[in-house]
C-alpha positions in Angstrom: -108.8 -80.9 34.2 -106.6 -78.1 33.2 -106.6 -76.8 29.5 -103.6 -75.2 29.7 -101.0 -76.2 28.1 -98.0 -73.9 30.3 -97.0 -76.6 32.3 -93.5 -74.4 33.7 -96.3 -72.3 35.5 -98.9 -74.8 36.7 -98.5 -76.6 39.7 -98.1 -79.6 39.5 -101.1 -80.8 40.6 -103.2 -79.4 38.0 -101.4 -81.6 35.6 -103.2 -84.3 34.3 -101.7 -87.5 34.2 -102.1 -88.1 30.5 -100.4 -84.5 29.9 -97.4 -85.8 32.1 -97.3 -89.3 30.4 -97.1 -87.2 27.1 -94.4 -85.3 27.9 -92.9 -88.6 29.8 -93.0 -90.2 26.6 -92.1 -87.6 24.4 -88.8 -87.0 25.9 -87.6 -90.4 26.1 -88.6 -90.4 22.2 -86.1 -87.0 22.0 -83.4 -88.5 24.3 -83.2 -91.6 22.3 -83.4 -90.4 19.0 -80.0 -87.8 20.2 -78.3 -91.3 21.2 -79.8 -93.2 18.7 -78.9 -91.1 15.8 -75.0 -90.6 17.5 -74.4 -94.3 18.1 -75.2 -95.2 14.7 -71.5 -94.1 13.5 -69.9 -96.3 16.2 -72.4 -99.4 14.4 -74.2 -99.2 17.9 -77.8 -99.4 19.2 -79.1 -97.5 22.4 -79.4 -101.3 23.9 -76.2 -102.2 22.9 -74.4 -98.9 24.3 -76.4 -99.4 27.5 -75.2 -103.3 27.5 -71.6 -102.5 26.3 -71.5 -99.3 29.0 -72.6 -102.0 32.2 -69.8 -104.8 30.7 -67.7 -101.4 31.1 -68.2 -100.9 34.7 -67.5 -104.1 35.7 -64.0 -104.3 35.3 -61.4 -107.0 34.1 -63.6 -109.4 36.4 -66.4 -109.3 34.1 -70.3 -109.7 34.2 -72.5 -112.7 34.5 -75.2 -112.8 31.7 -77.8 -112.8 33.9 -76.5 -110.1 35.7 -76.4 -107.8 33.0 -80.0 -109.4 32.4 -81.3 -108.1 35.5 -79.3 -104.3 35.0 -81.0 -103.9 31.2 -84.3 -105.0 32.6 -84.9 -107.6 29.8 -84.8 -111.8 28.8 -81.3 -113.6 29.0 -82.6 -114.7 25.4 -81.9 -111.0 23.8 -78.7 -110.2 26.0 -77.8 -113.9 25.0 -77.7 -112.8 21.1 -76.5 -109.1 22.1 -73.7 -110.6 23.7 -72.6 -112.5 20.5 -73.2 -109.5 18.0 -70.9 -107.1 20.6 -68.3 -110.5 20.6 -68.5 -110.6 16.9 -67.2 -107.1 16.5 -64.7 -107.4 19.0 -66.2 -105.4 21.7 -66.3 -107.5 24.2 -64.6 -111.4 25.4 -66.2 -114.2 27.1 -63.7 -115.4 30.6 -64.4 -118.4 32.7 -65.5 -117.8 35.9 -62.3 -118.6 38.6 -64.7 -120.2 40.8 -66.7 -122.4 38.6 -66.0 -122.8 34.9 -69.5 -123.2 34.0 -69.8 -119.4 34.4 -69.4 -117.2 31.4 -68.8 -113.7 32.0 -68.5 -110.9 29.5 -66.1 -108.2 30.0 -64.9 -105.1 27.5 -61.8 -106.0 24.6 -58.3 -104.6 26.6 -58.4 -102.9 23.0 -61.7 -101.5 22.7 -62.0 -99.9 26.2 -60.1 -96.4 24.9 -63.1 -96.8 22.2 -65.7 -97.2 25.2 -64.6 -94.5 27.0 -64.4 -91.9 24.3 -67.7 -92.9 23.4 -68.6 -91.7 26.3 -67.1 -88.4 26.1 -68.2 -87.4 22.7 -71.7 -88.8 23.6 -72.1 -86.3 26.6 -70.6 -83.7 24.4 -73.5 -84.5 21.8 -76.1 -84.4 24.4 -74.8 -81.7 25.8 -74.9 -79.2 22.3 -78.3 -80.9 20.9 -80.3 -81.2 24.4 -79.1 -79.4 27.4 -77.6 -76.1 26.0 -80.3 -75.7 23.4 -83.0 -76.1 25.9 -81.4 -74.2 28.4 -81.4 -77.3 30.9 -78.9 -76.5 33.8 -76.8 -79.1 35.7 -79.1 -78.6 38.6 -82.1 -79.3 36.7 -80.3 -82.2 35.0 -79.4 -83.7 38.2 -82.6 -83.4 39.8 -84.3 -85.6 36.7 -81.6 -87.7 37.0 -82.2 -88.5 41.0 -86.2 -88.9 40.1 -85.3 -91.4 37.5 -82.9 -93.4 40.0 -85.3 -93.1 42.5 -88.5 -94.2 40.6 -85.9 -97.4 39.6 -84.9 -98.3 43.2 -88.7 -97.7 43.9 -90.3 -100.3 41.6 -87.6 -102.9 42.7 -88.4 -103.3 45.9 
C-alpha cells in the first residue's frame, strides 16, 4: 500500500481504497458545510434545498410525493413532513392531480420561484468564491466530477 500521501501525482492505482473513501468523504463534508452554512440565511437545509430545487424543475404541473421520494433517495415518511415544513413557509402548494384527485402533487409558490431562482444564483456564486476559485478547480475539472457523480448514480440504479 502506498505511504504517500501526494495523491495529484500517484496513479491512481496506487491509491488505496480507504485513502480515496477519505477524501470521498471529506469533500462531501466540505461541499455541504459551503451549502449548509449559505442556506441557513434563506431558513433552508441542504435536503430541503435539494427537495425545494426538484419541486423547481418540475414546473406548474407539479411533483408526485413519491416521485420526489425516489429523486432525494429517501422514505415518503421524511419528504411527507418536508413537504409540510416547505408548505408552512410558503414555499411550495399542494394541486390535485387533473387525472385523479387522489393525487397530491407539490409544485413551487408563483411567488417564491424569483426566490428559488436567485437562490440559485447566489449559491453558485458562493461556491464558486469559497470552493472552486480558492482551490483552483477549473470548469473542466468540475465537469468531469460532475459526469463521474451522474454516472456512478445511473450506475447503481440499474
Amino acid at each position: 500500500m502506498p505511504k504517500s500521501t501526494n495523491f495529484l501525482q500517484t496513479d491512481i492505482s496506487q491509491i488505496a481504497t480507504y485513502q480515496s473513501g477519505i477524501a470521498q468523504a471529506s469533500a462531501h463534508r466540505i461541499i455541504n458545510r459551503i451549502v449548509s452554512d449559505y442556506l441557513l440565511k434563506h431558513g433552508l437545509t441542504a435536503m430541503q434545498w435539494f427537495a425545494l430545487g426538484t419541486i423547481y424543475d418540475a414546473g406548474n404541473e407539479g411533483i408526485r410525493l413519491s416521485d420526489l421520494t425516489r429523486k432525494l433517495s429517501t422514505t415518503l415518511p421524511y419528504v411527507t413532513n418536508m413537504v409540510a415544513l416547505l408548505e408552512s413557509k410558503g414555499m411550495i402548494r399542494k394541486i390535485s392531480h387533473s387525472g385523479d384527485s387522489r393525487i397530491k402533487l407539490v409544485s413551487v409558490a408563483p411567488k417564491y420561484k424569483r426566490t428559488v431562482e436567485s437562490i440559485e444564483r447566489e449559491l453558485r456564486d458562493h461556491m464558486r468564491t469559497a470552493l472552486y476559485e480558492t482551490d483552483g478547480i477549473s470548469r473542466d475539472e468540475l465537469q468531469a466530477y460532475i459526469a463521474v457523480l451522474y454516472k456512478i448514480v445511473r450506475q447503481s440504479s440499474l
